[in-house]
Backbone atoms as SQL, in Angstrom:
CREATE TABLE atoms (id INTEGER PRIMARY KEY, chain TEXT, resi INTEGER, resn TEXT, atom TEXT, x REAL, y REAL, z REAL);
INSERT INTO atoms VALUES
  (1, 'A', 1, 'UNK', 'N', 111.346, 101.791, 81.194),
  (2, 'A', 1, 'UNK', 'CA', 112.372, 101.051, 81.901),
  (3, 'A', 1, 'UNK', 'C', 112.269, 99.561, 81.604),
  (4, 'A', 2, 'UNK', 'N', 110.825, 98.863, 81.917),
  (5, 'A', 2, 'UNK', 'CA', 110.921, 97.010, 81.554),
  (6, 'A', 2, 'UNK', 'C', 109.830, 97.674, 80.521),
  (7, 'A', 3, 'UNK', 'N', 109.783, 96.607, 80.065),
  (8, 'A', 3, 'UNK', 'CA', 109.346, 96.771, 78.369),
  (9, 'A', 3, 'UNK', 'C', 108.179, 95.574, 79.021),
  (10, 'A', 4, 'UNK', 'N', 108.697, 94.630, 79.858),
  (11, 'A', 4, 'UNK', 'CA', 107.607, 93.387, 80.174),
  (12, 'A', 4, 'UNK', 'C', 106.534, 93.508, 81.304),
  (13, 'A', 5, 'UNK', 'N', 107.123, 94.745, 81.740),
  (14, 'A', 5, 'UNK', 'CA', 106.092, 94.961, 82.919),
  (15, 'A', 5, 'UNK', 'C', 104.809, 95.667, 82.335),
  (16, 'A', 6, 'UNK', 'N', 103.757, 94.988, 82.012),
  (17, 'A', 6, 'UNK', 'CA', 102.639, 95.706, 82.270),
  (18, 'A', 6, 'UNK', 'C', 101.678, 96.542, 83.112),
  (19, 'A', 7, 'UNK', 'N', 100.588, 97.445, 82.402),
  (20, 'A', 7, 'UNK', 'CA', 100.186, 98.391, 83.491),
  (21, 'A', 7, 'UNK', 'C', 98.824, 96.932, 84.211),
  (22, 'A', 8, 'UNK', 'N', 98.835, 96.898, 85.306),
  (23, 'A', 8, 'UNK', 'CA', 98.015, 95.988, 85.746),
  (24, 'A', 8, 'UNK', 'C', 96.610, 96.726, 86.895),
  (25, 'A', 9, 'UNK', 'N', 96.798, 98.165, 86.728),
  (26, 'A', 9, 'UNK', 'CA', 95.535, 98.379, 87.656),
  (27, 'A', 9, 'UNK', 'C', 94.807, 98.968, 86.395),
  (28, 'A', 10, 'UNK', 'N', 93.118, 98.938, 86.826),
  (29, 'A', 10, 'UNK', 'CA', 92.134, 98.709, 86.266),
  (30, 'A', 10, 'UNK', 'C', 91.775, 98.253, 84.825),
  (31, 'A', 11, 'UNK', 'N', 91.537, 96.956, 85.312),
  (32, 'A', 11, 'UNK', 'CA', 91.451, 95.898, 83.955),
  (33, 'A', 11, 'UNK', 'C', 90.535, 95.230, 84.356),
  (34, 'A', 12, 'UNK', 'N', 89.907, 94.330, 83.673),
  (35, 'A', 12, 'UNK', 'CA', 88.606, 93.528, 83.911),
  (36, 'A', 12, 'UNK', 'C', 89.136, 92.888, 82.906),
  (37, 'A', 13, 'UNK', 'N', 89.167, 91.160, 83.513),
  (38, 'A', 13, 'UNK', 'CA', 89.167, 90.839, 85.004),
  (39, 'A', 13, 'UNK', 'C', 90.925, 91.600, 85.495),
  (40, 'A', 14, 'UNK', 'N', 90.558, 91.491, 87.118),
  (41, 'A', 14, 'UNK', 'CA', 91.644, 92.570, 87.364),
  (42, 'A', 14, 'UNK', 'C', 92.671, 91.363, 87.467),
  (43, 'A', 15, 'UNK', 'N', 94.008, 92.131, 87.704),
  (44, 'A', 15, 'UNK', 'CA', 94.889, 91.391, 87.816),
  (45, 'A', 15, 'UNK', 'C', 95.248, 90.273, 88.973),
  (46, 'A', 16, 'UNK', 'N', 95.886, 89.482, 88.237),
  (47, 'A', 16, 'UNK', 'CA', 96.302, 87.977, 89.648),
  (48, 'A', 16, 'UNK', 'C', 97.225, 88.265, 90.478),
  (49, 'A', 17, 'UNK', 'N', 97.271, 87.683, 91.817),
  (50, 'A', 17, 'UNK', 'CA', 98.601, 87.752, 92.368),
  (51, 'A', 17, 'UNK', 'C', 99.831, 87.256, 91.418),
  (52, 'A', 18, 'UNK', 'N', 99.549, 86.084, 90.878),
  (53, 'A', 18, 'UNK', 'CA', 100.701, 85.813, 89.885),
  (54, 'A', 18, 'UNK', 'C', 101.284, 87.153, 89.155),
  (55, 'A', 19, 'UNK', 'N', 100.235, 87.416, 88.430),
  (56, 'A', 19, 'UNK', 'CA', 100.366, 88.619, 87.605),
  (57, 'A', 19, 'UNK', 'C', 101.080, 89.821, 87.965),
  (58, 'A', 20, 'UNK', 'N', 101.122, 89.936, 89.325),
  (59, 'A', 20, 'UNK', 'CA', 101.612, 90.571, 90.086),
  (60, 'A', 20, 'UNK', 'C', 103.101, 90.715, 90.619),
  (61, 'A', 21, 'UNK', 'N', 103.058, 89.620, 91.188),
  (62, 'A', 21, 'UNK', 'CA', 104.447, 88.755, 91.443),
  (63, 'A', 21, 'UNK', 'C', 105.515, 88.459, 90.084),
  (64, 'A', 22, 'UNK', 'N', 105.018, 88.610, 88.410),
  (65, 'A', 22, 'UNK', 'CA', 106.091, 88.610, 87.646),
  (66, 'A', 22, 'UNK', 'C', 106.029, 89.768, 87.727),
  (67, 'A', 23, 'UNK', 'N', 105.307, 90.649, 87.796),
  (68, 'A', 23, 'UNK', 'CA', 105.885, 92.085, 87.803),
  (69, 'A', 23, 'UNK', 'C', 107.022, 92.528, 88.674),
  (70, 'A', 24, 'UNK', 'N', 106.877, 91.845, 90.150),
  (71, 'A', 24, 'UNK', 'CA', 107.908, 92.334, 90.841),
  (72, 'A', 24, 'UNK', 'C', 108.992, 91.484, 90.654),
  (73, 'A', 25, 'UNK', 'N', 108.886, 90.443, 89.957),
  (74, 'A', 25, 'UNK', 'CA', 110.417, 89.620, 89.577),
  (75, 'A', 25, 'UNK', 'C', 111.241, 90.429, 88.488),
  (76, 'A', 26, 'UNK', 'N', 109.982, 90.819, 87.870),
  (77, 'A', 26, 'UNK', 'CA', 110.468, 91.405, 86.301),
  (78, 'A', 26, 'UNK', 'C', 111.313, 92.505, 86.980),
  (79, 'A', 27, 'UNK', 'N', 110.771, 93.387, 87.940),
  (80, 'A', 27, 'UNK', 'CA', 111.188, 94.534, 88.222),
  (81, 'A', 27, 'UNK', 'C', 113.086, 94.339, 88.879),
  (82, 'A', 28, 'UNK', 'N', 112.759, 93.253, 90.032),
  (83, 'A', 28, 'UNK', 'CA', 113.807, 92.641, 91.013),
  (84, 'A', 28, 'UNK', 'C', 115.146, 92.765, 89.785),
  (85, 'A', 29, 'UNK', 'N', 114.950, 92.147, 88.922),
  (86, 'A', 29, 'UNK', 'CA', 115.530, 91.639, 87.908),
  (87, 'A', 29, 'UNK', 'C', 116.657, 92.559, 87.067),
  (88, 'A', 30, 'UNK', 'N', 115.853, 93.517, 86.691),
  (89, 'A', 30, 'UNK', 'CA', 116.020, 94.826, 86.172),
  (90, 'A', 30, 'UNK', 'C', 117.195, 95.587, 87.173),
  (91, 'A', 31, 'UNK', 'N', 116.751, 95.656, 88.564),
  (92, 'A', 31, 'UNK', 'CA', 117.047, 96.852, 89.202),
  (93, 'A', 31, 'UNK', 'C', 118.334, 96.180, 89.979),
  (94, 'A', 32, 'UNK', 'N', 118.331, 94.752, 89.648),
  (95, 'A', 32, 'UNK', 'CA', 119.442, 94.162, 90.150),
  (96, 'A', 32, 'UNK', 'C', 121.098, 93.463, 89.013),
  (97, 'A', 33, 'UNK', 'N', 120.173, 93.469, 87.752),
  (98, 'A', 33, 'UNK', 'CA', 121.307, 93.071, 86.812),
  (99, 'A', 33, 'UNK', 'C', 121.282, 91.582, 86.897),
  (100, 'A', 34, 'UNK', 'N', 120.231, 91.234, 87.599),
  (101, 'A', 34, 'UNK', 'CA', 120.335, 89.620, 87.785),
  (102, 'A', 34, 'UNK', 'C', 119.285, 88.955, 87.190),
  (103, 'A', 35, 'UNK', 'N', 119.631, 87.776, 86.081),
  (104, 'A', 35, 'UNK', 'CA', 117.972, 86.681, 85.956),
  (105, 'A', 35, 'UNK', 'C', 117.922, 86.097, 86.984),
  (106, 'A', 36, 'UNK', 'N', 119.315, 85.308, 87.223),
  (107, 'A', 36, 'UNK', 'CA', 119.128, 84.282, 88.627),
  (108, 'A', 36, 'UNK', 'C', 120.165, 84.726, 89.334),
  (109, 'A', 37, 'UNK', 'N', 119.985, 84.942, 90.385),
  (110, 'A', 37, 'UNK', 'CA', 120.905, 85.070, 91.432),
  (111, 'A', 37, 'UNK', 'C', 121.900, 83.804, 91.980),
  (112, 'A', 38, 'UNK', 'N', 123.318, 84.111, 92.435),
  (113, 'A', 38, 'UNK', 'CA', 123.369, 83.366, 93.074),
  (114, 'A', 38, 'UNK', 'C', 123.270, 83.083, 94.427),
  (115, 'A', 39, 'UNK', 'N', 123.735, 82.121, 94.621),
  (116, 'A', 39, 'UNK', 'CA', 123.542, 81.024, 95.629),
  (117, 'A', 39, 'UNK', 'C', 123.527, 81.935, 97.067),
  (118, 'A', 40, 'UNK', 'N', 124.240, 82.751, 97.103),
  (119, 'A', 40, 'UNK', 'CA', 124.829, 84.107, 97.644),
  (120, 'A', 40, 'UNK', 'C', 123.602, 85.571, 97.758),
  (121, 'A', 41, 'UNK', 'N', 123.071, 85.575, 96.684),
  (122, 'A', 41, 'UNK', 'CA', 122.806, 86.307, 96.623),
  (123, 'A', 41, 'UNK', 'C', 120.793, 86.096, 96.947),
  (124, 'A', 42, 'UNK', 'N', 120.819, 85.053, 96.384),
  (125, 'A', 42, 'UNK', 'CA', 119.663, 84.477, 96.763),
  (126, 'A', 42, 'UNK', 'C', 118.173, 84.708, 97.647),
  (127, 'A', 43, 'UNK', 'N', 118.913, 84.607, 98.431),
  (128, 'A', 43, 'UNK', 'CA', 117.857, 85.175, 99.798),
  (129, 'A', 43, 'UNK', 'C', 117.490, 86.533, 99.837),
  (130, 'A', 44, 'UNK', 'N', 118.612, 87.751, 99.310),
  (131, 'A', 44, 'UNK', 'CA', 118.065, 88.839, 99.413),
  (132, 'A', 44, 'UNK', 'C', 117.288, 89.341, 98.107),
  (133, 'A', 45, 'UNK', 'N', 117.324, 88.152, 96.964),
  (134, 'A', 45, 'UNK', 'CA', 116.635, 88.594, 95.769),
  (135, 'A', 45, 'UNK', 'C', 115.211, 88.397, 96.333),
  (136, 'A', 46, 'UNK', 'N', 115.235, 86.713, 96.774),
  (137, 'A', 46, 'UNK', 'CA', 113.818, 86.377, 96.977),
  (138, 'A', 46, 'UNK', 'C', 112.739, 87.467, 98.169),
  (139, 'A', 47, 'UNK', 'N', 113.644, 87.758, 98.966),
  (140, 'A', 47, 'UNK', 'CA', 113.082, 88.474, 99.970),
  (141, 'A', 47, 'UNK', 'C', 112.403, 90.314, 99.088),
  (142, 'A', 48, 'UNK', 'N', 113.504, 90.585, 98.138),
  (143, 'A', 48, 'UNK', 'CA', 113.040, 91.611, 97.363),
  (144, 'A', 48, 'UNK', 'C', 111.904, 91.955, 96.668),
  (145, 'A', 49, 'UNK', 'N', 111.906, 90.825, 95.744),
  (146, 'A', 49, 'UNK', 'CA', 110.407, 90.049, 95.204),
  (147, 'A', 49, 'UNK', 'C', 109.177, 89.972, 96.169),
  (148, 'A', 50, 'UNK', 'N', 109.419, 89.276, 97.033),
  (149, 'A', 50, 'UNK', 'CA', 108.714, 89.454, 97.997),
  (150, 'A', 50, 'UNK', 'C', 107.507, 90.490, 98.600),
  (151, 'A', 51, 'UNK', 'N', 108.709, 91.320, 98.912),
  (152, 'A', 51, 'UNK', 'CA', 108.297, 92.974, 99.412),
  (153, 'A', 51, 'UNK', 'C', 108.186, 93.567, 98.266),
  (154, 'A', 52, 'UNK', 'N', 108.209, 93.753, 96.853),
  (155, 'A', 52, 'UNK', 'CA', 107.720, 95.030, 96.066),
  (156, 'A', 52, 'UNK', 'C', 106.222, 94.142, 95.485),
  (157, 'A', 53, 'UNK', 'N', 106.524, 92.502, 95.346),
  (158, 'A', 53, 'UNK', 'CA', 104.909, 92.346, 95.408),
  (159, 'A', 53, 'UNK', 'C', 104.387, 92.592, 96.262),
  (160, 'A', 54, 'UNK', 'N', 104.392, 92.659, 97.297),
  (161, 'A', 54, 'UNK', 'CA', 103.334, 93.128, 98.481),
  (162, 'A', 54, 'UNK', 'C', 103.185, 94.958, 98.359),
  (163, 'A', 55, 'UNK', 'N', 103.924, 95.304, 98.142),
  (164, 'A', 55, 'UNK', 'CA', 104.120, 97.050, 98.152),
  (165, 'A', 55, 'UNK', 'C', 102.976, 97.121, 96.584),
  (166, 'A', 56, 'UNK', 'N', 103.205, 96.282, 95.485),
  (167, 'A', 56, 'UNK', 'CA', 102.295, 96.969, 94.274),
  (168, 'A', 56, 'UNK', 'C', 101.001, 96.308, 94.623),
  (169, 'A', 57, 'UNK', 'N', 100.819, 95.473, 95.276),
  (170, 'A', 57, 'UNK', 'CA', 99.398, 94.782, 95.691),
  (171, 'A', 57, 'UNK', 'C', 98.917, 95.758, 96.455),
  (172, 'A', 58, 'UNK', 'N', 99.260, 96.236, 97.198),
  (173, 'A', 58, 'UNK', 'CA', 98.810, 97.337, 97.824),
  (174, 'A', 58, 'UNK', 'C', 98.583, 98.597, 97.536),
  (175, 'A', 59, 'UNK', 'N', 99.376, 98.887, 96.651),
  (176, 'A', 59, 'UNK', 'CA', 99.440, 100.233, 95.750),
  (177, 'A', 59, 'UNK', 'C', 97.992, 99.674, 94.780),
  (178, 'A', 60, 'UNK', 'N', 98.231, 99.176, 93.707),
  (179, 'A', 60, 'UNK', 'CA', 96.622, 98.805, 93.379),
  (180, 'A', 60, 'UNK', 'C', 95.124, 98.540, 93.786),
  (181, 'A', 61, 'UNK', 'N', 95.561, 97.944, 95.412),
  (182, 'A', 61, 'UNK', 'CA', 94.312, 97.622, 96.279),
  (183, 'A', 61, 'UNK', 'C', 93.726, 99.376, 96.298),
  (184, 'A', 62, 'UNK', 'N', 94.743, 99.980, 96.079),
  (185, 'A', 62, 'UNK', 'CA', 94.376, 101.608, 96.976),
  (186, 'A', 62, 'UNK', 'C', 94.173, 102.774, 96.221),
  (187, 'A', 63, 'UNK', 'N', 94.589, 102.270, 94.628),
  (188, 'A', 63, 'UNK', 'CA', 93.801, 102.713, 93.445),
  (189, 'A', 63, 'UNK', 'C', 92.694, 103.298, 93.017),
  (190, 'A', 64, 'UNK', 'N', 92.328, 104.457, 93.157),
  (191, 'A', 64, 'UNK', 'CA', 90.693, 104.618, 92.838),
  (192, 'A', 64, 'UNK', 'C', 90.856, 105.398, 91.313),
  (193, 'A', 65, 'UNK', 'N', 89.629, 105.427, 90.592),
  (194, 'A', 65, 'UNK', 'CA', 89.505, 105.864, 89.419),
  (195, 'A', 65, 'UNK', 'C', 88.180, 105.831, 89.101),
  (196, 'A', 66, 'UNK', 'N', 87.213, 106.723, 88.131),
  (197, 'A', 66, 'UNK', 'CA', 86.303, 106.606, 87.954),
  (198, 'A', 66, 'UNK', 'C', 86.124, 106.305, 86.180),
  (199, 'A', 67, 'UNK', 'N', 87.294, 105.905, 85.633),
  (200, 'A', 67, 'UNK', 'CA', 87.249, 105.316, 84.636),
  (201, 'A', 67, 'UNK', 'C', 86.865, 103.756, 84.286),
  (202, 'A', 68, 'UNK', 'N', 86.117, 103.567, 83.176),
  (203, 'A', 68, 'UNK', 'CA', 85.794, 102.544, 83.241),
  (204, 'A', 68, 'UNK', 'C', 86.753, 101.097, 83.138),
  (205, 'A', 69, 'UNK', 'N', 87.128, 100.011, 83.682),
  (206, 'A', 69, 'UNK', 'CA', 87.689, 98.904, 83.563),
  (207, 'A', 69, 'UNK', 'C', 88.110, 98.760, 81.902),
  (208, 'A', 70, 'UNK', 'N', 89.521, 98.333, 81.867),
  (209, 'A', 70, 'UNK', 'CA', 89.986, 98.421, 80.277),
  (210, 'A', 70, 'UNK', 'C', 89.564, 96.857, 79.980),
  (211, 'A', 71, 'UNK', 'N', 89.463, 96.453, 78.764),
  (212, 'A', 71, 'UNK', 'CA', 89.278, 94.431, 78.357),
  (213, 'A', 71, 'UNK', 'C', 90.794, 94.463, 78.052),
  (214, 'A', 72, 'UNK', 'N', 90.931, 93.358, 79.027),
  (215, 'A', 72, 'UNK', 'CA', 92.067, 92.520, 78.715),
  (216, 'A', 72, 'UNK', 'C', 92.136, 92.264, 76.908),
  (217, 'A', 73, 'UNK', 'N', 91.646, 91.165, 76.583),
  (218, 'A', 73, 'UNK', 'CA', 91.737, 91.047, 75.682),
  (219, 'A', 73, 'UNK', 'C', 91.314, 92.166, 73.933),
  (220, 'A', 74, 'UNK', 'N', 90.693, 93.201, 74.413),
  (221, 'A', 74, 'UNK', 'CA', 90.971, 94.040, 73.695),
  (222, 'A', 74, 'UNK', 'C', 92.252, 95.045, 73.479),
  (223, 'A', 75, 'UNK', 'N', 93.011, 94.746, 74.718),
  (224, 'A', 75, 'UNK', 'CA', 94.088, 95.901, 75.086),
  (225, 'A', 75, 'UNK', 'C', 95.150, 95.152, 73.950),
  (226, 'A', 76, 'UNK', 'N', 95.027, 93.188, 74.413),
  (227, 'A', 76, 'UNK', 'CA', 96.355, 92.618, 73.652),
  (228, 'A', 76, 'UNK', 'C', 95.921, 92.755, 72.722),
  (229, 'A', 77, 'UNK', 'N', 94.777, 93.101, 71.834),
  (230, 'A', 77, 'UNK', 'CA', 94.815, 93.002, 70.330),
  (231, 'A', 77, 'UNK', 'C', 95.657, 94.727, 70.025),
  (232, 'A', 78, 'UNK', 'N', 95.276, 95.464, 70.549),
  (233, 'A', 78, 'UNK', 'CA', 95.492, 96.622, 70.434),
  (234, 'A', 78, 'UNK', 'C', 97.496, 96.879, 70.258),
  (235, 'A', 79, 'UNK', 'N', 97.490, 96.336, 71.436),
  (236, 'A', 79, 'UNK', 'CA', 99.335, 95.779, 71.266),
  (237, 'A', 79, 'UNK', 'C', 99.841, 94.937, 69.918),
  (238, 'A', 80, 'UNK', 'N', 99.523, 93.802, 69.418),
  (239, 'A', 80, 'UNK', 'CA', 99.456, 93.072, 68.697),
  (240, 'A', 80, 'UNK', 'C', 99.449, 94.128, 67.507),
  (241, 'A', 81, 'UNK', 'N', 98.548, 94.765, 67.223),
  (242, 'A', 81, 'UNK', 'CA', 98.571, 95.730, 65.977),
  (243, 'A', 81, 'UNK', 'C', 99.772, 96.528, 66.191),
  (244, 'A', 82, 'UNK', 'N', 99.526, 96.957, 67.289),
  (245, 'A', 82, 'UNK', 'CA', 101.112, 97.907, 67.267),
  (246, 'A', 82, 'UNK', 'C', 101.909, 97.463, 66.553),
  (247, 'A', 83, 'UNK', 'N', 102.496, 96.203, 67.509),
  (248, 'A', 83, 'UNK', 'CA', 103.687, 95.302, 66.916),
  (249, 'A', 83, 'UNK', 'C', 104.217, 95.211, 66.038),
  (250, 'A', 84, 'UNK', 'N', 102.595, 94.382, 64.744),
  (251, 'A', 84, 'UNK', 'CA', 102.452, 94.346, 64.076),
  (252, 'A', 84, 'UNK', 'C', 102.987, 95.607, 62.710),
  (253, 'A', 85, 'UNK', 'N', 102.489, 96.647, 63.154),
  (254, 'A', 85, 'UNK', 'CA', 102.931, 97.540, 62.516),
  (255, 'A', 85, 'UNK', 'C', 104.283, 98.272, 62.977),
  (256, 'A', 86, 'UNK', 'N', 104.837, 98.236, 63.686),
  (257, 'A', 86, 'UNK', 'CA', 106.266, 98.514, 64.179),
  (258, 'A', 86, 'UNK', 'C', 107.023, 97.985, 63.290),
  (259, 'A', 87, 'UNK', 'N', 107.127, 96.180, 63.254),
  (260, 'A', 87, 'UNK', 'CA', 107.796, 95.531, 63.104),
  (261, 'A', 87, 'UNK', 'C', 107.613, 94.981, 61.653),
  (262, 'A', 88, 'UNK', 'N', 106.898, 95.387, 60.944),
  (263, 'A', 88, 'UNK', 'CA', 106.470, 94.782, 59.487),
  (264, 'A', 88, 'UNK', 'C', 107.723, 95.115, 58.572),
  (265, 'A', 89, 'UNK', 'N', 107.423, 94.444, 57.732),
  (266, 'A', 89, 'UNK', 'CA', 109.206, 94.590, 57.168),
  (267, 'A', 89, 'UNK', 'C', 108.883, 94.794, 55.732);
């Protein structure tokens, strides 16, 4: 569905609230047809955002797994190659 939303539970280091919060903009975004809202519409975007960051913060807080923590920075190289090879011309 978003191509920008990343998977953000179990990672080391784990994910930020920021990190979090573009997810639920990214999502808001998507499910609304809107980058920016207007003036109008506004309050019920922000309030949206809002509540699905708090709903996936919580959904992750409540996460269990006995797999080990993925590396950040091994995952983006791993993407990067993808890309890389997707997109080579």
């Amino acid at each position: 569905m978003c191509r920008n939303i990343h998977p953000l539970f179990n990672y080391e280091p784990p994910a930020t609230g920021h990190e979090v919060r573009d997810a639920a903009l990214q999502y808001v975004r998507k499910v609304s047809g809107f980058t920016k809202p207007s003036a109008a519409n506004d309050e019920a975007f922000s309030r949206a955002v809002d509540e699905v960051t708090a709903a996936t913060q919580r959904l992750i807080d409540a996460l269990v797994t006995s797999a080990p923590p993925k590396d950040r920075e091994v995952e983006a190289e791993r993407a990067r190659a993808r890309a890389a090879k997707r997109f080579a011309a």
